[in-house]
C-alpha positions as CSV (number, residue, x, y, z in Angstrom):
1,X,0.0,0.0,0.0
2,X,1.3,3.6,-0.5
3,X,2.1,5.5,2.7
4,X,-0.6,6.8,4.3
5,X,-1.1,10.7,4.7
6,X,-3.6,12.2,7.2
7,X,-4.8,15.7,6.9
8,X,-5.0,16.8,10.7
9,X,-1.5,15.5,11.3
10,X,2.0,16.2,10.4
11,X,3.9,12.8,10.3
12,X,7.8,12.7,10.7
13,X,10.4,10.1,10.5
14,X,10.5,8.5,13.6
15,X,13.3,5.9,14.3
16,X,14.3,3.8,11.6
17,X,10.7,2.8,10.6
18,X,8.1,4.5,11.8
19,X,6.4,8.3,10.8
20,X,5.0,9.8,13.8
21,X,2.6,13.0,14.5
22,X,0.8,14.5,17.4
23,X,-3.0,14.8,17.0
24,X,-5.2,16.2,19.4
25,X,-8.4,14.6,20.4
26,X,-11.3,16.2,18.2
27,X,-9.3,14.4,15.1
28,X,-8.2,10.9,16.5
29,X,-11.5,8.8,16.0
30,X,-11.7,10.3,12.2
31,X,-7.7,9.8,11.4
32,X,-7.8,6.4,13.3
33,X,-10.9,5.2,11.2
34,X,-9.0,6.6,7.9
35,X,-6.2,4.5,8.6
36,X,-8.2,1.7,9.5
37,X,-10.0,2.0,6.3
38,X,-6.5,2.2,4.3
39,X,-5.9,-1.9,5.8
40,X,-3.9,-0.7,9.0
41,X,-4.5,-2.2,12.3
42,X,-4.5,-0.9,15.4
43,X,-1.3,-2.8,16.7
44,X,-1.0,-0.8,20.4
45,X,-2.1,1.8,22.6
46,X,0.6,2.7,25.7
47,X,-0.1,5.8,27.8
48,X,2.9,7.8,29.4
49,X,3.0,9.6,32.4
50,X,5.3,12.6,31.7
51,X,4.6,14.3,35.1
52,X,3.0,17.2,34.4
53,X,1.0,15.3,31.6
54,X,-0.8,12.1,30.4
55,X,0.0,10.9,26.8
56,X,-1.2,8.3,24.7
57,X,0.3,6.6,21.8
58,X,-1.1,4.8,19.0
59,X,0.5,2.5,16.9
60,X,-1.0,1.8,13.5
61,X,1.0,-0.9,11.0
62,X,0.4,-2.8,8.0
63,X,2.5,-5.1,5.1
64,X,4.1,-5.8,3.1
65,X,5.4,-2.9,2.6
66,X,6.6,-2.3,6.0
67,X,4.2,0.6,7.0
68,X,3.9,2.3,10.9
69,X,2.3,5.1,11.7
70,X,2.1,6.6,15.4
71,X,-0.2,9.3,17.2
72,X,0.4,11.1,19.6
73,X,-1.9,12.4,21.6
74,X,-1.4,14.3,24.4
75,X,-3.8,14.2,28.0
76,X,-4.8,16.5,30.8
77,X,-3.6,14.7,34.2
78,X,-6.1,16.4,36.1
79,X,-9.5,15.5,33.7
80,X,-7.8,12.6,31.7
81,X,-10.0,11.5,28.8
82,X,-9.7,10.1,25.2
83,X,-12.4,9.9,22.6
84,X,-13.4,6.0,22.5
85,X,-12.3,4.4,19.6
86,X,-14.5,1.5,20.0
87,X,-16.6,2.1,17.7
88,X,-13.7,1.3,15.0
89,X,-11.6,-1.1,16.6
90,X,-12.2,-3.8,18.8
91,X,-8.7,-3.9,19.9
92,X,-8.6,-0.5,20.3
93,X,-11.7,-1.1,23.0
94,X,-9.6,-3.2,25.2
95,X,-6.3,-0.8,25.0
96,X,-8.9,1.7,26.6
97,X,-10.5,-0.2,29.3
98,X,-6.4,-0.8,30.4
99,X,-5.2,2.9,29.9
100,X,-8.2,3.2,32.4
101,X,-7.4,0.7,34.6
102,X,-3.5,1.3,34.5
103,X,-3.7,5.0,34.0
104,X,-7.2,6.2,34.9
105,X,-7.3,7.4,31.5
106,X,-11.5,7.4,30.7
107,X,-12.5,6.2,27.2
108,X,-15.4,8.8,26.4
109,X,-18.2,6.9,24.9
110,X,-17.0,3.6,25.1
111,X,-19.8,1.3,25.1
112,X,-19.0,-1.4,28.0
113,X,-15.7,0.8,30.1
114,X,-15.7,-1.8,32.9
115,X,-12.2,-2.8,34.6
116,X,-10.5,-5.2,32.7
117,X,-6.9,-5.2,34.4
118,X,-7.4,-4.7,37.6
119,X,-10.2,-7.1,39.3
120,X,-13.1,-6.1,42.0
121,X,-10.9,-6.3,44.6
122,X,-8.6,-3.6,44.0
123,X,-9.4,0.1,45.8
124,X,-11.2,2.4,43.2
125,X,-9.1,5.5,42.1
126,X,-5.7,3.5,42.3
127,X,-4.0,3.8,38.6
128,X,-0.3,1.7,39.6
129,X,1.0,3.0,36.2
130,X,0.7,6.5,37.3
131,X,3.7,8.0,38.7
132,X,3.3,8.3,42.7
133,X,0.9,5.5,42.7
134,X,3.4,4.2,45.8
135,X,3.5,0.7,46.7
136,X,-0.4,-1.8,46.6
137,X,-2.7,-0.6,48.3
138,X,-4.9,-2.7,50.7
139,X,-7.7,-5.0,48.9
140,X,-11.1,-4.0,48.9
141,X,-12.5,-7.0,51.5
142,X,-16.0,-7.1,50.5
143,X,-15.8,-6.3,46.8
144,X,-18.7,-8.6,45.7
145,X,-19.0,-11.1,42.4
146,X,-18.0,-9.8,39.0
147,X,-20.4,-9.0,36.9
148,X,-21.0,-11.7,34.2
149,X,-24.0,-10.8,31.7
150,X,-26.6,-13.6,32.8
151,X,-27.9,-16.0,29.9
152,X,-31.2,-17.2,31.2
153,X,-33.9,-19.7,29.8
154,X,-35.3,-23.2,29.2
155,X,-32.6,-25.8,30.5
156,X,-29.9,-23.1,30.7
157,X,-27.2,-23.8,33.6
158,X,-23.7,-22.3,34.0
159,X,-20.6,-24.7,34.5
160,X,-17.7,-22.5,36.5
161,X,-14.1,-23.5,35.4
162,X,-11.2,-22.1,37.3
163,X,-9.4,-19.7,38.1
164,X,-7.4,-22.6,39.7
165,X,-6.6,-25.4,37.3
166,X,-5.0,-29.1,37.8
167,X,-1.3,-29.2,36.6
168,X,0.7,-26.4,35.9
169,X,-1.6,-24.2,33.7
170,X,-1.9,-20.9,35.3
171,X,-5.1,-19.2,36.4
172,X,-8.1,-18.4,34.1
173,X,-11.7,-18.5,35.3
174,X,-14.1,-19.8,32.3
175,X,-17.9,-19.4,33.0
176,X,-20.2,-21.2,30.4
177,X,-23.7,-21.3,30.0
178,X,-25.1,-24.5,28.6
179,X,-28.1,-26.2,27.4
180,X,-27.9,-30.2,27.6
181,X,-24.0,-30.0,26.4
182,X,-23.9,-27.0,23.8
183,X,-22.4,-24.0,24.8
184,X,-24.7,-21.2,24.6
185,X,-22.1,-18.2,25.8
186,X,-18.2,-18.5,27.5
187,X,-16.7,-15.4,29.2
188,X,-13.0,-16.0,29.6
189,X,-11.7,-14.1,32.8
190,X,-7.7,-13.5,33.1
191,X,-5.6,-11.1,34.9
192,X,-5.3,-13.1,38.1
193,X,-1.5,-13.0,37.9
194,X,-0.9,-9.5,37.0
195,X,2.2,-8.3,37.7
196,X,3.2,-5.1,36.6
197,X,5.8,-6.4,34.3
198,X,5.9,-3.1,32.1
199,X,6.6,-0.7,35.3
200,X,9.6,-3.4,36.2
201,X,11.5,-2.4,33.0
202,X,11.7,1.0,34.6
203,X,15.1,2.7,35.0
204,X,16.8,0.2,33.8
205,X,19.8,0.5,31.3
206,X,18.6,-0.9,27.7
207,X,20.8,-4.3,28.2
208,X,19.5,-5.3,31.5
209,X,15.7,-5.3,29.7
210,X,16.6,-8.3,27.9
211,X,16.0,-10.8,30.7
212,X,13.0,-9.3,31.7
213,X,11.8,-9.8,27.7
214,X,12.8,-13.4,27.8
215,X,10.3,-14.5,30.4
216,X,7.6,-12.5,29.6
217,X,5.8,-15.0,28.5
218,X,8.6,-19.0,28.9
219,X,7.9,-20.3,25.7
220,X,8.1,-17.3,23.6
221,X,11.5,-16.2,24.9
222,X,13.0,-15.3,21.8
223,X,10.0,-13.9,20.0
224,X,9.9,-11.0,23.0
225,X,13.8,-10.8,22.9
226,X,13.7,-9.9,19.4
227,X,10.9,-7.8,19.7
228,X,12.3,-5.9,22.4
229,X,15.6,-5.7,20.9
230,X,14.2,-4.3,17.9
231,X,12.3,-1.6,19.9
232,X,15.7,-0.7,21.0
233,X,17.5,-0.9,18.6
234,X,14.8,1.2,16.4
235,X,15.3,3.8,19.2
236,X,19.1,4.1,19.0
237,X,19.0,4.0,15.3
238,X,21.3,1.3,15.5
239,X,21.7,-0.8,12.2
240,X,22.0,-4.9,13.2
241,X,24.7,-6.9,11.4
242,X,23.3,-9.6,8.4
243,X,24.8,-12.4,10.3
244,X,23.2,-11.6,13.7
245,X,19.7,-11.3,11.5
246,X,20.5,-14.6,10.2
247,X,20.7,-16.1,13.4
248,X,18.2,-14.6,15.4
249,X,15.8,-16.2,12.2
250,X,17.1,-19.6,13.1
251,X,16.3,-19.2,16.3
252,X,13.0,-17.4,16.1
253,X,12.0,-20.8,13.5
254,X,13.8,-23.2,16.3
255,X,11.3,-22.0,18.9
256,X,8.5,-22.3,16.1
257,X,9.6,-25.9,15.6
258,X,9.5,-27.0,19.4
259,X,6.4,-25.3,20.3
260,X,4.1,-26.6,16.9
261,X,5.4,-29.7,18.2
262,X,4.1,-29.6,21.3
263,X,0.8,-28.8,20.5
264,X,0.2,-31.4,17.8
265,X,0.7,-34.1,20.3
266,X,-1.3,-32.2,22.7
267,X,-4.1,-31.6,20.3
268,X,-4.1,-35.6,19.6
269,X,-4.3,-35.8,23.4
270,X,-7.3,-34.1,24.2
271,X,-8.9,-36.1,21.8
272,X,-7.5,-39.8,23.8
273,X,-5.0,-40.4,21.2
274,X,-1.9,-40.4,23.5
275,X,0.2,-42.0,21.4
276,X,0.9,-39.4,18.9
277,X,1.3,-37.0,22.1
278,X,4.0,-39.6,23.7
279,X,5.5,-38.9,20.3
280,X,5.4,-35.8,20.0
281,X,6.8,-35.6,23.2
282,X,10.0,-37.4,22.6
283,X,10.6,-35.6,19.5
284,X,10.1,-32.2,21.5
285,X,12.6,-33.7,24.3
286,X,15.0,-33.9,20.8
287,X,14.3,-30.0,19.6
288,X,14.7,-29.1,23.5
289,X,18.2,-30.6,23.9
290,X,19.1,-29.5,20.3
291,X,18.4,-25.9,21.4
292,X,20.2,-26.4,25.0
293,X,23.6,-27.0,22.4
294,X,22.5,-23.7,20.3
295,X,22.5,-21.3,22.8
296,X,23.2,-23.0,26.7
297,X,19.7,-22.9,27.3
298,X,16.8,-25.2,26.4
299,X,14.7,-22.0,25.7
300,X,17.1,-20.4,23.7
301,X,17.7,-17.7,25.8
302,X,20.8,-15.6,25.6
303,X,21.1,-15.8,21.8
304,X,19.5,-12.4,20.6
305,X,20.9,-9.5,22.5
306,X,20.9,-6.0,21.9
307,X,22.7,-5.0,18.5
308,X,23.2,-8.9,17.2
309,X,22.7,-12.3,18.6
310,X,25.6,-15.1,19.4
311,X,24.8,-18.5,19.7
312,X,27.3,-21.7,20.7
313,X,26.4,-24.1,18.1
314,X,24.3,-24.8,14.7
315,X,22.2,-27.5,13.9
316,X,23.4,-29.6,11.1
317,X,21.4,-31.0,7.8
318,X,21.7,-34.4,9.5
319,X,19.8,-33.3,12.3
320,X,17.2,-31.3,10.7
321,X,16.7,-34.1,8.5
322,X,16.1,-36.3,11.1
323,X,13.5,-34.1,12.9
324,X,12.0,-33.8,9.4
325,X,11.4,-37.9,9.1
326,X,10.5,-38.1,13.1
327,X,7.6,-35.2,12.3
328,X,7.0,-36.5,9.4
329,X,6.2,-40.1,11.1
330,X,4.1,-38.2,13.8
331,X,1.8,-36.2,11.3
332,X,1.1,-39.9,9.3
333,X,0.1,-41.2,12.7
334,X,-2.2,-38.1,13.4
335,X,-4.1,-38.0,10.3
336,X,-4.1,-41.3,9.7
337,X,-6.4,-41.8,12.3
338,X,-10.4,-41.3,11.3
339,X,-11.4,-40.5,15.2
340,X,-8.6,-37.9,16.0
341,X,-10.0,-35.8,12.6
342,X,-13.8,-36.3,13.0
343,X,-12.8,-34.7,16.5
344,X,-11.1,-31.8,14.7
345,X,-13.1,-30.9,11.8
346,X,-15.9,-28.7,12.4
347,X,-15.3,-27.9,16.4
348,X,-14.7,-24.4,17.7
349,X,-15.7,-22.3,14.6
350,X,-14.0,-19.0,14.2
351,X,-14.6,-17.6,10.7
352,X,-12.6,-15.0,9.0
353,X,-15.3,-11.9,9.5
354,X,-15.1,-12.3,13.1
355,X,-11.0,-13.0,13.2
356,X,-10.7,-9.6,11.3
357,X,-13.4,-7.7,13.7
358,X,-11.6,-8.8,17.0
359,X,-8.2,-8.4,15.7
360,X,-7.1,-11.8,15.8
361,X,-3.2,-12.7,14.7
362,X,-0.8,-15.7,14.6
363,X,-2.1,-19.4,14.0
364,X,-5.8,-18.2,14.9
365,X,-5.7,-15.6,12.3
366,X,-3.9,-17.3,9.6
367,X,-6.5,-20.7,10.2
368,X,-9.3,-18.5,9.5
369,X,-8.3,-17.0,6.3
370,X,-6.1,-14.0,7.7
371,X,-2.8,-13.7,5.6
372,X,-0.9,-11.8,8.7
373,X,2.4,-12.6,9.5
374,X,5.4,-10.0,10.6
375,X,8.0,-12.0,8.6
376,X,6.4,-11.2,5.6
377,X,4.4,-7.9,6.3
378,X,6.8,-6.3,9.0
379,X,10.3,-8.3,7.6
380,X,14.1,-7.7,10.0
381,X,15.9,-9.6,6.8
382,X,15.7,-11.4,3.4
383,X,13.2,-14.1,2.9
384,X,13.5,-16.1,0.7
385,X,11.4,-15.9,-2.5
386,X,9.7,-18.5,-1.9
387,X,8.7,-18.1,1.6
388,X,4.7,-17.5,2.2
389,X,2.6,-17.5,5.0
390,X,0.6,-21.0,5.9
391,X,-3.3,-20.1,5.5
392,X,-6.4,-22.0,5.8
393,X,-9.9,-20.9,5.5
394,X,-12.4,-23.3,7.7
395,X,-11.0,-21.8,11.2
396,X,-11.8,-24.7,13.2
397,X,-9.2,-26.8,15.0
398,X,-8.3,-28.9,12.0
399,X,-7.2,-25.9,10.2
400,X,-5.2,-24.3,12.8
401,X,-3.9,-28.2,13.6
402,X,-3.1,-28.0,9.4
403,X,-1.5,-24.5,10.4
404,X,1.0,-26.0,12.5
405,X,1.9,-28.4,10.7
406,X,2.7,-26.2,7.5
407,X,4.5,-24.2,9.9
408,X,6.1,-26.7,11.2
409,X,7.2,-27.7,7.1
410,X,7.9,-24.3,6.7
411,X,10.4,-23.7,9.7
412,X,12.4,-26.9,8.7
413,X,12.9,-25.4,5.3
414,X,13.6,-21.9,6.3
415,X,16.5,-23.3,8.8
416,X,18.5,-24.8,6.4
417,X,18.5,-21.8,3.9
418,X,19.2,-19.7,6.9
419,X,21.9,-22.7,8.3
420,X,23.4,-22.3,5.3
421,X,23.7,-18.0,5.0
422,X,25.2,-18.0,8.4
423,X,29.0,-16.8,8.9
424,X,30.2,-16.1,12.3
425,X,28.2,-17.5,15.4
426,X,28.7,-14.2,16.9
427,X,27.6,-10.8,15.4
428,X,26.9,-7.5,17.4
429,X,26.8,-4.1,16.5
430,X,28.0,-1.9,19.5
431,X,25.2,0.2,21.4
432,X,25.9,4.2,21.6
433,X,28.1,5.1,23.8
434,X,26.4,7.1,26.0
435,X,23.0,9.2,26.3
436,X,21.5,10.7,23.6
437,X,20.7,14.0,25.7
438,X,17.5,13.5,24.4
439,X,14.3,10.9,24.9
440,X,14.3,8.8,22.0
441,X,11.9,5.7,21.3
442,X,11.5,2.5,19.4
443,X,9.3,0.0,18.1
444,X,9.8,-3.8,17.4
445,X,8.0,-6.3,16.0
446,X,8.3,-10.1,15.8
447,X,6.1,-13.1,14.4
448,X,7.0,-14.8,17.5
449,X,5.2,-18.9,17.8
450,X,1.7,-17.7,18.5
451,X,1.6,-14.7,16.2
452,X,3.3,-10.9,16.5
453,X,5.3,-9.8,19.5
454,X,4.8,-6.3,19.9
455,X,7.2,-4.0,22.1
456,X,7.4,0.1,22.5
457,X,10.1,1.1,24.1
458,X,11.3,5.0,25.4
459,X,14.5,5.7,26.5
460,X,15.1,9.1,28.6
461,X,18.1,11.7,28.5
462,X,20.2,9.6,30.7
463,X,20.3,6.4,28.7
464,X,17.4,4.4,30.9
465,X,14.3,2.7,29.9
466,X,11.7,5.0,30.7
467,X,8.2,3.2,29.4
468,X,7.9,-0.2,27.8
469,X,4.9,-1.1,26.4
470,X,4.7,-5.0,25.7
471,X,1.8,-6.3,23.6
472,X,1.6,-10.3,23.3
473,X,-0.3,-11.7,20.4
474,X,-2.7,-14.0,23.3
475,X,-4.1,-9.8,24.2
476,X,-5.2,-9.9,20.7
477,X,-6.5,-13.7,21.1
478,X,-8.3,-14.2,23.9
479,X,-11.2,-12.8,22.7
480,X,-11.4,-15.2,19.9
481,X,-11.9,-18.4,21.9
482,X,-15.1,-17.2,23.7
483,X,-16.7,-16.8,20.2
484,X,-15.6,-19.6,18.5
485,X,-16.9,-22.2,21.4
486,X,-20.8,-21.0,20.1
487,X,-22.7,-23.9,19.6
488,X,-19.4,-26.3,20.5
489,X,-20.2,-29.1,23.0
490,X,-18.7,-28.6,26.5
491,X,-16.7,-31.8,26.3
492,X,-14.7,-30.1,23.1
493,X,-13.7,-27.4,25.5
494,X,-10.2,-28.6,26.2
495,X,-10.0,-29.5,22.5
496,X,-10.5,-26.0,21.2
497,X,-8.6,-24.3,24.1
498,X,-5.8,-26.1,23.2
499,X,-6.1,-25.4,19.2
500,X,-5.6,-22.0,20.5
501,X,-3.1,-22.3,23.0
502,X,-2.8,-18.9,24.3
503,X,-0.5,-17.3,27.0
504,X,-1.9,-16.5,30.3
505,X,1.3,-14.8,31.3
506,X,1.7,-12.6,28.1
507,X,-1.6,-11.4,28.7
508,X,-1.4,-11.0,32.5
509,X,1.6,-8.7,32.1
């Protein structure tokens, strides 16, 4: 698409990507809905307290061509309000009920402004992203049930799930309302572990960011990494060396690998095929120890860093070919039984009108028709030509099972043509060397596992993280899984939750 002009703001360069321009509130919902309308998307919203005022960003993007557009606009501290962009954006709906929880920023006309951060129990009037917030505050004792929107009639009766779960899947509360065993409605209830990871980057120095980026969310460790180093990168205007964007693509598709994996045995599981999960396990156990030899670290952390990346080892062809014959074996054993894809075709519907309405990115996008992906719309190096993203059209768990496994193809093939471009197992570019005098700010952008890994980062006059504003791709998700469970049975529950596999901790920042 060609660059996008708006006629109420002046947009400038901005890092090495972006154009940014400050807007002031009577033109945002008419310049945000012209953007939207040119095929941008409303990628993140982060507020900033700046001491003596409030100001919000808003981060616009599309691809291929790389395109990023920011607005600024600026906030009274003492009557903070934004005009609601609701009306537009879904996303943008659930950016505003957090600016208000986080910031007590008010969305003005927003149709449903309830908390959506901060739960019941917390003290009205306490914003913890504002500065001089101090430590918690006391919870409210007595702050009654939330408010779920009743479904009432004939046979109707609600099931509770959660927020505490068997095993080691952290807390979510699902409530459904049922008739006989079809799901009439789910509301999906997170934030129980919120934990103020964005304030925690605060005052930092750049570098020391990075570990708090790799365990954002475990299993996407590198897909934050590189999205946060990009952010910073983007900020110090700091070009990266080809052979450190080399390898930080092998080991952006090497967390791919051992992740798809994972959930295509899990996927079998939930359907009482445990065999093809006990494979899928063992062959994960094999990515797992090849990526402990990559980097020291079975998650691959410590291989991209600010400026580069450096890793210990490489896999060889031999290897990759013999995870390609191992997952090869597993997807024949999958498919090749009749019960595991009756179980898949058909459950936990989400179509492609509804995946573009709520915003919906990664697998969950792509298996319902959405072409999305950052390595091809928002690219940090050469492809190669014939590198596309994996799409299906049906959005139920069989397609986004199908997505995996493409991806899955996909990665194999993308590691050896990276394999064989990399040079040096070492390759950083060195950071400034001291404060810019000035504040400066970046953005980054990854296709980590589950989709795109956003990060925002500003840095202040003295060289120290100011505000960084993370956004997982499971924010963008979550909303997805309540509407495709309509009319799925209650015992397919697990099933489709798992076909979507989203982060509790990415989302509970």
């Amino acid at each position: 698409m060609t660059a996008p002009s708006l006629a109420s703001v002046a947009l400038e360069p901005a890092g090495l990507h972006r154009r940014a321009g400050v807007i002031v509130a009577a033109d945002l919902v008419d310049a945000a809905s012209t953007l939207l309308s040119q095929g941008m998307r409303l990628a993140l919203v982060s507020a900033h307290d700046d001491g003596d005022r409030l100001r919000v960003v808003y981060l616009f993007t599309s691809g291929p061509p790389d395109t990023r557009v920011e607005l600024h606009l600026f906030v009274d501290p003492v009557r903070p309000t934004v005009p609601s962009l609701s009306g537009a954006s879904f996303p943008g709906g659930r950016f505003e009920r957090e600016l208000q929880d986080l910031f007590g920023i008010i969305p003005v006309g927003h149709p449903q402004p309830r908390r959506l951060v901060l739960h019941q129990h917390w003290p009205e009037g306490w914003h913890p992203m504002r500065r001089g917030s101090g430590n918690s505050p006391a919870m409210v004792p007595d702050a009654g049930a939330y408010p779920f929107v009743p479904v009432e009639g004939t046979g109707v009766y609600e099931i509770p799930v959660g927020p505490v779960h068997a095993g080691l899947i952290e807390p979510g509360h699902f409530r459904f309302w049922v008739v006989g065993e079809t799901i009439l409605r789910m509301k999906a209830r997170l934030w129980f572990v919120h934990k103020g990871v964005e304030r925690l980057f605060e005052g930092r120095e750049p570098q020391a960011g990075l570990e708090l980026a790799e365990r954002i969310s475990g299993d996407t460790a590198v897909g934050h990494a590189l999205a946060y180093c990009q952010a910073v990168e983007d900020a110090w205007r700091l070009e990266v060396p080809q052979e450190a964007l080399v390898l930080r693509g092998i080991l952006l598709e090497l967390e791919r690998l051992y992740n798809h994996v994972a959930d295509i045995g899990a996927l079998c599981n939930d359907v009482g095929f445990g065999i093809a999960n006990a494979w899928a396990l063992s062959l994960r156990e094999h990515l797992l120890q090849m990526n402990a030899r990559v980097t020291g670290h079975r998650l691959l952390r410590g291989g991209v860093v600010p400026g580069g990346a450096r890793v210990d080892s490489l896999p060889s062809d031999a290897e990759l070919a013999q995870v390609g014959e191992q997952f090869e074996e597993l997807i024949n054993l999958a498919t090749s039984s009749a019960l595991v894809m009756e179980r898949f075709i058909g459950t936990a519907v989400l179509d492609e009108a509804h995946a573009r309405d709520l915003g919906v990115v990664g697998i969950a996008g792509r298996a319902s028709g959405l072409a999305f992906d950052a390595r091809d719309a928002h690219p940090s190096m050469s492809m190669p030509s014939w590198f596309s993203p994996a799409v299906r059209e049906h959005g139920d768990v069989k397609a986004r099972f199908e997505v995996r496994v493409a991806e899955t193809e996909i990665s194999l093939s993308l590691l050896r043509d990276f394999i064989q471009r990399a040079g040096s197992l070492e390759a950083v570019s060195a950071p400034p060397p001291g404060p810019h005098g000035q504040s400066v700010s970046g953005v980054g952008i990854a296709e980590a596992w589950r989709g795109a890994a956003l990060h925002r980062v500003e840095i202040d006059d003295q060289g120290r993280l100011s505000r960084v504003k993370i956004v997982d791709p499971s924010f963008h998700n979550w909303p997805a899984l309540p509407v495709s469970l309509a009319d799925t049975i209650v015992p397919d529950f697990p099933l489709a939750n798992k076909s979507f596999n989203l982060s509790y901790a990415g989302n509970d920042l």
